[in-house]
C-alpha positions in Angstrom: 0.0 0.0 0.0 1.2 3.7 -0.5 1.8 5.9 1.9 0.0 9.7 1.9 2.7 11.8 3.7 0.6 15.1 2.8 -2.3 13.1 3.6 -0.5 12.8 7.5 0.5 16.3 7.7 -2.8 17.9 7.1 -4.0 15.6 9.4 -2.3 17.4 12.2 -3.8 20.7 11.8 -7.4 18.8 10.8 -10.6 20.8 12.0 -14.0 20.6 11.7 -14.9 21.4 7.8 -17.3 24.2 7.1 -20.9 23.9 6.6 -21.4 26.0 4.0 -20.9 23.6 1.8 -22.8 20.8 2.6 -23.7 18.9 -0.3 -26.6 15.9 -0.7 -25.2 12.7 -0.7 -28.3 9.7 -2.0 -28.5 7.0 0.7 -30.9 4.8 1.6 -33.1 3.2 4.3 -29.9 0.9 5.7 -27.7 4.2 5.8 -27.0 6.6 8.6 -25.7 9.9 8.0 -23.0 10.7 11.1 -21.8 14.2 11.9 -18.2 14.7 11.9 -18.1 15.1 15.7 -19.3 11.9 16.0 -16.6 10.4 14.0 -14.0 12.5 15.7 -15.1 11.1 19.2 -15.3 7.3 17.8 -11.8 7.6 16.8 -10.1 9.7 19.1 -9.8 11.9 16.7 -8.3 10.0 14.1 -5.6 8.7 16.5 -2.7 7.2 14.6 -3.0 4.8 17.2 -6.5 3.9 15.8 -5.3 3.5 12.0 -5.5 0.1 10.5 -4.8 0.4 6.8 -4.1 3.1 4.5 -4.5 2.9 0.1 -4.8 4.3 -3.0 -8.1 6.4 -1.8 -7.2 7.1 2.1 -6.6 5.7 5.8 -9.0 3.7 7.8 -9.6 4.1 11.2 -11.1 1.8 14.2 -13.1 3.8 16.4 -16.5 2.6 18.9 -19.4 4.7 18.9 -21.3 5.6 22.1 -23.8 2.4 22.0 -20.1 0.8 22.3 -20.3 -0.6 18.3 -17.0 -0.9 16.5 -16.6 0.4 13.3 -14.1 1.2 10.7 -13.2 4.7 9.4 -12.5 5.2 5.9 -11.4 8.7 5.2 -11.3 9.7 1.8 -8.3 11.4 1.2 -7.9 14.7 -0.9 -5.2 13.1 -3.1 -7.7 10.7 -4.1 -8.9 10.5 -7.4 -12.5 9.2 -6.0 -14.9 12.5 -6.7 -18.0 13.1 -6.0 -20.0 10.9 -8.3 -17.8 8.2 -7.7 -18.7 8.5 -4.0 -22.5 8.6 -4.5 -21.9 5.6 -6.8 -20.1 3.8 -3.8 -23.5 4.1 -1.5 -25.9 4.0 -4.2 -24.5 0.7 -4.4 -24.0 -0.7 -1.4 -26.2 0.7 0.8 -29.1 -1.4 0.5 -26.6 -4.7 -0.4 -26.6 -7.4 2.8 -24.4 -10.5 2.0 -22.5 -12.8 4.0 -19.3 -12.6 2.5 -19.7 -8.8 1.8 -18.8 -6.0 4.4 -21.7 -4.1 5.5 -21.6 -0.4 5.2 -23.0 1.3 8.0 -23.2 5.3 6.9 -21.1 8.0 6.4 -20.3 11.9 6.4 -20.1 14.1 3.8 -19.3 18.2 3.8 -17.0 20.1 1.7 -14.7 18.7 -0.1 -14.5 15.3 2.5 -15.9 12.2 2.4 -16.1 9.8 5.5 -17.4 6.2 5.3 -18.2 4.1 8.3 -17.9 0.2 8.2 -18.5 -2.3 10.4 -15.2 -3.7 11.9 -13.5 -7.2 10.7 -11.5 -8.4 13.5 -8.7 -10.6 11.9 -7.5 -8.0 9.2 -7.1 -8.9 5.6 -6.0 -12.2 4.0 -2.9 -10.1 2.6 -1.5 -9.4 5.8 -2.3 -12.4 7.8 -1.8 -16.2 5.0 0.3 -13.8 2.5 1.6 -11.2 4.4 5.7 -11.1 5.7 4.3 -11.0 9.3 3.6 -14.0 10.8 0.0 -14.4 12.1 -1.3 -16.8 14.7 -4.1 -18.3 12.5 -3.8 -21.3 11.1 -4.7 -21.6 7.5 -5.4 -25.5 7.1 -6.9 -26.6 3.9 -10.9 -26.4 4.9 -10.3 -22.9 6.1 -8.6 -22.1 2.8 -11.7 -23.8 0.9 -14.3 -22.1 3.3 -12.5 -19.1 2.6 -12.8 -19.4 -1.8 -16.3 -20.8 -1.4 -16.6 -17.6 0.7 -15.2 -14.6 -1.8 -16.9 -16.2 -4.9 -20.0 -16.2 -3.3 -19.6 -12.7 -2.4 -18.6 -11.8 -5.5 -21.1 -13.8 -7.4 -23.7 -11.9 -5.7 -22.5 -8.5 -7.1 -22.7 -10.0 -10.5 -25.8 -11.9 -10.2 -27.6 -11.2 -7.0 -28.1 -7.4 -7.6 -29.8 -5.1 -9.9 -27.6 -3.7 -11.9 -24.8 -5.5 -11.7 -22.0 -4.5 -9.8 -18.1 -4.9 -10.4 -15.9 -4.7 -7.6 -12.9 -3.6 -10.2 -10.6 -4.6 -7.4 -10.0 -7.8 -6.2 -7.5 -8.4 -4.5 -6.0 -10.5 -1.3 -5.6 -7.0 0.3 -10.1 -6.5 -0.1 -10.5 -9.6 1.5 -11.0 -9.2 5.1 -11.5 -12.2 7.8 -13.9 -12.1 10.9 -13.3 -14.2 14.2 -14.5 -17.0 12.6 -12.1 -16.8 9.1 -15.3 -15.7 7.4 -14.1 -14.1 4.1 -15.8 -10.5 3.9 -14.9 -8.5 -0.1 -14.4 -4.8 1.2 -13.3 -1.6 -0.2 -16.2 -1.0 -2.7 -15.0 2.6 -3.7 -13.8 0.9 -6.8 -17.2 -0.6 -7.7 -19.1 0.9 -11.0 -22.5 0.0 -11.8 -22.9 -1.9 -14.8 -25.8 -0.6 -16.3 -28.9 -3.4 -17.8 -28.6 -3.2 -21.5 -24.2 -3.4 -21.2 -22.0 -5.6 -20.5 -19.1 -3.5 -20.3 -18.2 0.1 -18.9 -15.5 2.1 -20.5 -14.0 4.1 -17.3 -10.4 5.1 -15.8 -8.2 1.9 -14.7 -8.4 2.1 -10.7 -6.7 -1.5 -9.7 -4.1 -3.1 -8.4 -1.4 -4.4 -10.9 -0.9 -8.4 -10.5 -4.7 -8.9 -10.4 -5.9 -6.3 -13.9 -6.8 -8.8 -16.5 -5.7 -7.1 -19.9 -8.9 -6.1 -21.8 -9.0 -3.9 -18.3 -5.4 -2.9 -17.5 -5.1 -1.9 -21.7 -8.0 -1.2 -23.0 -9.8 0.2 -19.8 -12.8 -2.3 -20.7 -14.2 -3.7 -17.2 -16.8 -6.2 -17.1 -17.7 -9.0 -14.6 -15.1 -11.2 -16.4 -12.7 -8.8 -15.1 -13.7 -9.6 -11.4 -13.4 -13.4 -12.3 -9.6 -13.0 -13.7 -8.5 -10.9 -10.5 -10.6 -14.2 -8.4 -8.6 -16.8 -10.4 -5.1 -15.0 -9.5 -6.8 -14.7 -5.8 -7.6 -18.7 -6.0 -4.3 -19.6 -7.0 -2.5 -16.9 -4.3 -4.8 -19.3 -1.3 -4.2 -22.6 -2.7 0.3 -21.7 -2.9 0.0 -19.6 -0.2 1.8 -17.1 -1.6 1.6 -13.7 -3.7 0.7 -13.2 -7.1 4.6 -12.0 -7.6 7.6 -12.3 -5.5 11.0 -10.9 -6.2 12.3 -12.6 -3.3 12.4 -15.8 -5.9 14.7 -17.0 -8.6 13.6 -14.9 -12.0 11.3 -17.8 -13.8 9.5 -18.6 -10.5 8.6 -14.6 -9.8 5.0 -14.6 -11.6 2.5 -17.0 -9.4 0.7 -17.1 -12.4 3.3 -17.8 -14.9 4.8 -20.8 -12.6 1.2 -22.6 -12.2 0.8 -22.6 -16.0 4.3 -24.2 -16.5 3.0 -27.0 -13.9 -0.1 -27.4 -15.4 1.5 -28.2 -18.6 3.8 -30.4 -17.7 1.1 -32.2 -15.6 2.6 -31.3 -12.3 0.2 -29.0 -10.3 0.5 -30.5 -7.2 4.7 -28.3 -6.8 3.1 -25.6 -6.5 0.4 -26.3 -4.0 1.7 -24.9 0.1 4.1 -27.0 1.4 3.2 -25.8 5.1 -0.4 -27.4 4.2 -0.8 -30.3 6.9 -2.7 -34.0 7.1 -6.1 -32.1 6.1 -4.7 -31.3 2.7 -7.0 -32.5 -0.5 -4.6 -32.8 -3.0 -7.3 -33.7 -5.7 -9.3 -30.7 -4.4 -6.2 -28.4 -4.5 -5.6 -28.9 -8.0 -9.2 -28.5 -9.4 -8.8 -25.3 -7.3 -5.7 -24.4 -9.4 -7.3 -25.3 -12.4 -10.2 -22.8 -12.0 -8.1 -20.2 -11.1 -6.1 -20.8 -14.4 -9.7 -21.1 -16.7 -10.5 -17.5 -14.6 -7.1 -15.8 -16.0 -7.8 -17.0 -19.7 -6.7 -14.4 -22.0 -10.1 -15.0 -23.7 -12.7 -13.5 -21.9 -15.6 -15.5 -23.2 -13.5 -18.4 -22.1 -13.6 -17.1 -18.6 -16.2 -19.0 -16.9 -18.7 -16.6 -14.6 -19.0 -16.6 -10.9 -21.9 -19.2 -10.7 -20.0 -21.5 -12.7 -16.9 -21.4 -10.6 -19.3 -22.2 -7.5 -20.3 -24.8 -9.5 -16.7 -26.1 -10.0 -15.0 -25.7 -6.7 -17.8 -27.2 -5.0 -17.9 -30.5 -7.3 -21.3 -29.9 -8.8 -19.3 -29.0 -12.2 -16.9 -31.3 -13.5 -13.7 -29.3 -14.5 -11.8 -32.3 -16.3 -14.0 -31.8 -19.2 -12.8 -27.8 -19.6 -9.9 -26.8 -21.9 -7.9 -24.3 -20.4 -6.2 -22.3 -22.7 -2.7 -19.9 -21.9 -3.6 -17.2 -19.0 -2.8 -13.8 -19.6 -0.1 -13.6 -17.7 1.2 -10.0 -17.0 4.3 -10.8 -19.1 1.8 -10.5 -22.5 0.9 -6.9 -21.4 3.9 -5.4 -23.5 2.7 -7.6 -26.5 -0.7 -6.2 -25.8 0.4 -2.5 -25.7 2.1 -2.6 -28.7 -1.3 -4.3 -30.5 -3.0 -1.7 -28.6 -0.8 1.1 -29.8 -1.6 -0.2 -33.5 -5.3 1.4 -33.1 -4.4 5.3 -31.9 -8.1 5.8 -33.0 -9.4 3.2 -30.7 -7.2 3.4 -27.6 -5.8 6.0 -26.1 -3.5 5.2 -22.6 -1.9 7.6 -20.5 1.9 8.0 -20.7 1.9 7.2 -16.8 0.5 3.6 -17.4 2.6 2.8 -20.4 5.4 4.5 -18.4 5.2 1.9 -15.4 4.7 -1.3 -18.0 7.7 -0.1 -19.8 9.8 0.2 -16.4 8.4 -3.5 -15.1 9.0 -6.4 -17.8 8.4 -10.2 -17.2 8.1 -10.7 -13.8 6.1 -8.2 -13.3 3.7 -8.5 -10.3 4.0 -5.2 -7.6 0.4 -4.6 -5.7 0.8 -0.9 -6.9 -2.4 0.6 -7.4 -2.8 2.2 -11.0 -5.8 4.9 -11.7 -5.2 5.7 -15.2 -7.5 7.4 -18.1 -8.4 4.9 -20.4 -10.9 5.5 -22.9 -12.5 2.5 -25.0 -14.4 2.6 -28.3 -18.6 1.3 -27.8 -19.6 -0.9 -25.7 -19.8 -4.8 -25.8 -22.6 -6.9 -26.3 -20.6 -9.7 -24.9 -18.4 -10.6 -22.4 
């Protein structure tokens, strides 16, 4: 995650915004409007000792309301790109949206140029920082945990596609969204990335806001998001649960860098069980493990019609699918981006990428994997009529 220095300093001298510009934010029934007071007391007035995270769109904050609640404090920072529409769509969204493996969104503040949003709090942090993170963490991530917890996320996220009117995509899945209650149940957060997808589209054409490692490449290049975007940043989430390790890691020798990359090799040569975790213990499933991998690879197919959808990859990790009978063709590994620029770069009329993006592609070759988050214009010609 980056770090908002100027973010930290204004923090210091942070007062009470003016009211004279208070501006109507559309909620719901299930969404409660707090004053800033309120969120002030909650957190001790945004006590570094109270921040939990901080990201591309600003810091989060634990904090207990008067009834004794605990909640989580998402400031919006003014360095973020996330505007005032972008906001609205965020509770227009979410506010009336109740799932299991989704975190609930309790209200927020709005005034000036600042926008607040209050969550409820997941104990056990995110599934970055606890089975991929460099800090060792006390739970133990045995194989049924690791399956409740893929069942769990593709649930979730098959619920945004399917289970809501109009369709949401999250536009940024990714270990570091997935938060874990005291039970290790899997909750997708951080829906200020989410766009509506309207009823008679299947795609959007908006700015790139995601986190390299987990953009599928009709999204990262062409700025094209869709729900089969969502499934390819799931797959390379399935296949970072199953290794227990991240999508990239420089730490490694050169050809074993890319996650990704290093699954395909095994699947070809008919081997997929080397890169399954070795810490996994007598609980492992190693017939279950691989069909796990193999849906994560038919998720990252460079082909997005090949992708199968959410319901479908319920289908297939609980066994109601059969997943022998798919072909799996090459992933789009992050590697092919720079052959997919240059095919991009061959249509000036129908793509046009920001210098920034093409910038950081040209300073990263094969591997190529950081969990930088990119927010680039992109803009893309019509709109599909399929996915």
């Amino acid at each position: 995650m980056s770090c908002f220095s100027i973010f930290c300093k204004k923090r210091r001298t942070r007062r009470q915004p003016s009211s004279h510009h208070n501006e109507d934010v559309p909620g719901g029934p299930n969404i409660k409007r707090y004053t800033y007071r309120e969120l002030v007391r909650a957190t001790e007035n945004f006590s570094q000792s109270n921040k939990i995270g901080e990201g591309g769109f600003g810091s989060v904050y634990k904090g207990q309301l008067k009834n004794g609640t605990i909640i989580a404090v998402k400031v919006l920072s003014s360095e973020s790109r996330q505007g005032v529409r972008e906001f609205q769509n965020e509770l227009v969204a979410i506010s009336d949206i109740s799932h299991d493996n989704l975190v609930k969104l309790y209200g927020y503040y709005a005034e000036g140029d600042q926008r607040i949003l209050v969550y409820n709090h997941i104990e056990n942090n995110s599934l970055a920082q606890t089975l991929l993170g460099s800090n060792h963490s006390n739970i133990q991530f045995n194989w049924k945990t690791r399956v409740n917890i893929c069942l769990g996320i593709a649930r979730g996220l098959a619920y945004l596609h399917h289970g809501v009117n109009p369709h949401i995509v999250h536009r940024d899945i990714k270990a570091s969204n997935i938060l874990l209650d005291r039970d290790l149940t899997p909750k997708i957060s951080d829906f200020g990335l989410a766009k509506l997808l309207p009823p008679n589209a299947t795609h959007v054409s908006t700015r790139v806001a995601g986190t390299l490692g987990y953009l599928a490449p009709e999204y990262a290049i062409r700025g094209q998001v869709t729900r089969k975007s969502d499934v390819y940043s799931f797959g390379v989430l399935l296949l970072e649960i199953v290794s227990g390790r991240s999508n990239s890691d420089t730490r490694l020798a050169y050809e074993d860098q890319i996650l990704l990359e290093k699954t395909w090799i095994y699947y070809e040569q008919g081997d997929l069980k080397k890169i399954i975790d070795s810490s996994l213990g007598d609980d492992l499933d190693v017939t279950q493990a691989c069909r796990f991998l193999k849906i994560g690879l038919l998720c990252t197919q460079d082909v997005t019609r090949h992708r199968p959808d959410m319901s479908k990859v319920i289908a297939m990790l609980t066994g109601e699918m059969d997943v022998e009978s798919e072909k799996i063709s090459k992933p789009a590994i992050i590697s092919d981006f720079m052959d997919l620029k240059v095919r991009s770069m061959r249509k000036p009329l129908e793509i046009a990428t920001s210098s920034t993006f093409l910038s950081s592609l040209n300073a990263h070759s094969s591997p190529m994997l950081s969990n930088e988050t990119t927010q680039t214009s992109m803009i893309s010609t019509g709109v599909s009529d399929h996915e």
